[in-house]
C-alpha positions in Angstrom: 0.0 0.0 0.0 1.5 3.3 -0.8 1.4 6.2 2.1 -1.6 8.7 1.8 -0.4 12.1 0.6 -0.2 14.9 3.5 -3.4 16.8 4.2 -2.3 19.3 6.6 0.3 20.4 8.3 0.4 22.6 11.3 2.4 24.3 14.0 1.2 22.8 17.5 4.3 23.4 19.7 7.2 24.8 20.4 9.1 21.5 20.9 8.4 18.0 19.8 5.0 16.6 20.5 5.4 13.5 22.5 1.9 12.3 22.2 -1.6 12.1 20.4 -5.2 10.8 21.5 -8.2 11.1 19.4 -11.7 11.5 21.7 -13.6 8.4 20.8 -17.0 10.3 21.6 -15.9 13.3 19.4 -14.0 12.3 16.5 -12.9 16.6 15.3 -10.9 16.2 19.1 -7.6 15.6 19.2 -4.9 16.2 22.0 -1.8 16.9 22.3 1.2 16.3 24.3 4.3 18.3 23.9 8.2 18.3 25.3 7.7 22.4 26.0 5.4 21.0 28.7 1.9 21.8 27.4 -1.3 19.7 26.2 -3.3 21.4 23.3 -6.7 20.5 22.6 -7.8 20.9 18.5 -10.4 20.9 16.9 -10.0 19.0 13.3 -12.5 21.5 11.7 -10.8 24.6 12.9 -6.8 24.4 12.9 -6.3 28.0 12.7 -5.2 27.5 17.0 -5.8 25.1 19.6 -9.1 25.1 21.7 -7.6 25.3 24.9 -3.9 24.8 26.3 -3.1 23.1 29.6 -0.4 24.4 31.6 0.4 22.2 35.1 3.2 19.6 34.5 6.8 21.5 35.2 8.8 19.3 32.6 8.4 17.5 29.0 4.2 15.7 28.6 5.0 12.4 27.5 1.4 10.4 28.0 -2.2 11.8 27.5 -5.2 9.7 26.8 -9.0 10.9 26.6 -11.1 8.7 29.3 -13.0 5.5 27.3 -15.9 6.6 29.9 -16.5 10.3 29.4 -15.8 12.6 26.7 -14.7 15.9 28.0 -12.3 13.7 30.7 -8.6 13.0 30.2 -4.9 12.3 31.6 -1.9 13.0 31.1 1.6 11.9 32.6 4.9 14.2 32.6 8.5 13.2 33.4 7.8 15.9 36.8 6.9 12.1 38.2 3.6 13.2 38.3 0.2 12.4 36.5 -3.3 14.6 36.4 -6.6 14.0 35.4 -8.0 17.0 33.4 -11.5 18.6 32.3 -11.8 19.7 28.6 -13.1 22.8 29.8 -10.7 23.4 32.9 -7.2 24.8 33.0 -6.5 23.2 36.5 -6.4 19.5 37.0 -9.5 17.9 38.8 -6.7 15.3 40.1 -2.6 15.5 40.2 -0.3 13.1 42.2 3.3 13.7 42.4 4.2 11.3 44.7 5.7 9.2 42.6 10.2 8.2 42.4 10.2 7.7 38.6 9.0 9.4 35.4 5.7 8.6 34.5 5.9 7.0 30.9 2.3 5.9 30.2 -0.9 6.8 31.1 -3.9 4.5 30.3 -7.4 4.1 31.8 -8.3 0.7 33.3 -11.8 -0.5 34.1 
């Protein structure tokens, strides 16, 4: 199979981006996850600027994934040694633990 031409291209950080999730409930959201420490939220149909940007974790994003139970509900996990759980339309975490002795490198929802 030959690769799909590019579509789009755009600007979404200042360093590399570390991560992606698409919102299962929503399929225009995507997230992103970023070494310059922030998590962007886009819209698919409007890629002019992010949604929202989420500024907590003090070093490089390396994990976020949207919740498989509600749509406006995700995490994220920084190499701070610390994760958060987030609200779409929030700028503060609804969770955070730091408490942990090694970087986080995956976050993932369990039932």
């Amino acid at each position: 199979m030959l690769p799909q031409p590019l579509i789009h291209k755009i600007r979404s950080h200042e360093q590399e981006v570390l991560s992606v999730d698409w919102n299962k409930y929503n399929s225009n959201l995507i997230l992103t996850a970023s070494a310059d420490t922030s998590i962007k939220l886009w819209d698919m149909r409007k890629l002019d600027g992010p949604l929202n940007v989420f500024r907590f974790h003090r070093y490089a994003v390396n994990s976020i994934q949207f919740s498989p139970f509600k749509e406006n509900i995700f995490a994220s996990g920084s190499y701070d040694m610390s994760w958060s759980v987030w609200d779409l339309g929030s700028n503060v975490p609804l969770r955070f633990d730091d408490s942990f002795t090694e970087f986080i490198t995956d976050v993932e929802w369990n039932c």
